[in-house]
N, C-alpha and C positions, 0 to 999 in steps of 0.2 A: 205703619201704625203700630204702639208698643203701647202697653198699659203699666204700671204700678199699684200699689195701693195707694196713694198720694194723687194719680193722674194718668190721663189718656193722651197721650204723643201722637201727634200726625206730624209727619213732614211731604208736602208737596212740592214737586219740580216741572215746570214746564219752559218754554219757547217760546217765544210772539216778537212778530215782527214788529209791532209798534206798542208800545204800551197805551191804553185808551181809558184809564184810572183820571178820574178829578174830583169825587168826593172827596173830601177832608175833614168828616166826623164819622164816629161809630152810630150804626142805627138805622144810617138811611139807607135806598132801594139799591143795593152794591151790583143786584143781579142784573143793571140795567148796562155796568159798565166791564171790563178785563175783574175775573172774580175767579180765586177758588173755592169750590162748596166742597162739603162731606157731609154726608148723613146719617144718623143713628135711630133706628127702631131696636129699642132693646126689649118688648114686649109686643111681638105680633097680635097677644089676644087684645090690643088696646091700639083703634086707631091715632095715634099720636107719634109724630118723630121728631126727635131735636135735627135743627140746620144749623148750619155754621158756615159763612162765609167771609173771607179776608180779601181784601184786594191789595196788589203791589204795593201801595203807599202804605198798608199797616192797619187800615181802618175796618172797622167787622162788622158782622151783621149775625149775633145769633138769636133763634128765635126756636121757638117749639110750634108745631104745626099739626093742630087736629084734622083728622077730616071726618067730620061729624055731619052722615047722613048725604054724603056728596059735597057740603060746603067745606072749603077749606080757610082754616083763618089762619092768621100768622100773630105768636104775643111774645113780647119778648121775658123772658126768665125771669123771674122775680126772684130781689136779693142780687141781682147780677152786679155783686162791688165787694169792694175787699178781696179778702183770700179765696171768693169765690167766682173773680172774674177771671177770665181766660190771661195768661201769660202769653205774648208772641212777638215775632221778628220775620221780618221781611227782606229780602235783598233782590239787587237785579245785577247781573256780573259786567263788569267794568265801568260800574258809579255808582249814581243814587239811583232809586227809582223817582222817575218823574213822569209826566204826562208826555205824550208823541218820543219818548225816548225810543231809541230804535233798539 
């Protein structure tokens, strides 16, 4: 993870046997399927953290998550378009990424 004044870099690298990705929109429940997350509490005095999840195919899921009193909700960013949506690329090595790829 690298930061700038412009933006925050993650690069994540993993393994799997099978790929198990078949969403193909941004938004939906990614955590149900092959998913990377990362999480940010940038203020511990404030129950709230940003999520961010991308799955192999390229499609994300971010969302900010209170947990207010034990209840946890999930909303997604507002304003989340333009110059202030997330930039990103996806790869699997030796093709595309697709479903049951090995």
């Amino acid at each position: 993870m690298l930061y700038s004044a412009t933006g925050l870099y993650v690069l994540m690298d993993a393994a799997d046997a099978t790929l198990t990705a078949t969403m193909k929109e941004d938004f939906l429940d990614l955590w149900n399927e092959d998913v990377f997350e990362f999480f940010l509490w940038p203020d511990e005095r404030h129950p709230i953290y940003f999520e961010y999840e991308i799955s192999p195919l390229g499609f994300e899921l971010p969302i900010l998550i209170p947990n207010l009193e034990g209840t946890f909700l999930g909303w997604r960013p507002w304003h989340y378009e333009g110059a202030r949506k997330t930039r990103k690329a996806t790869t699997a090595t030796g093709g595309p990424s697709s479903r049951g790829r090995k």
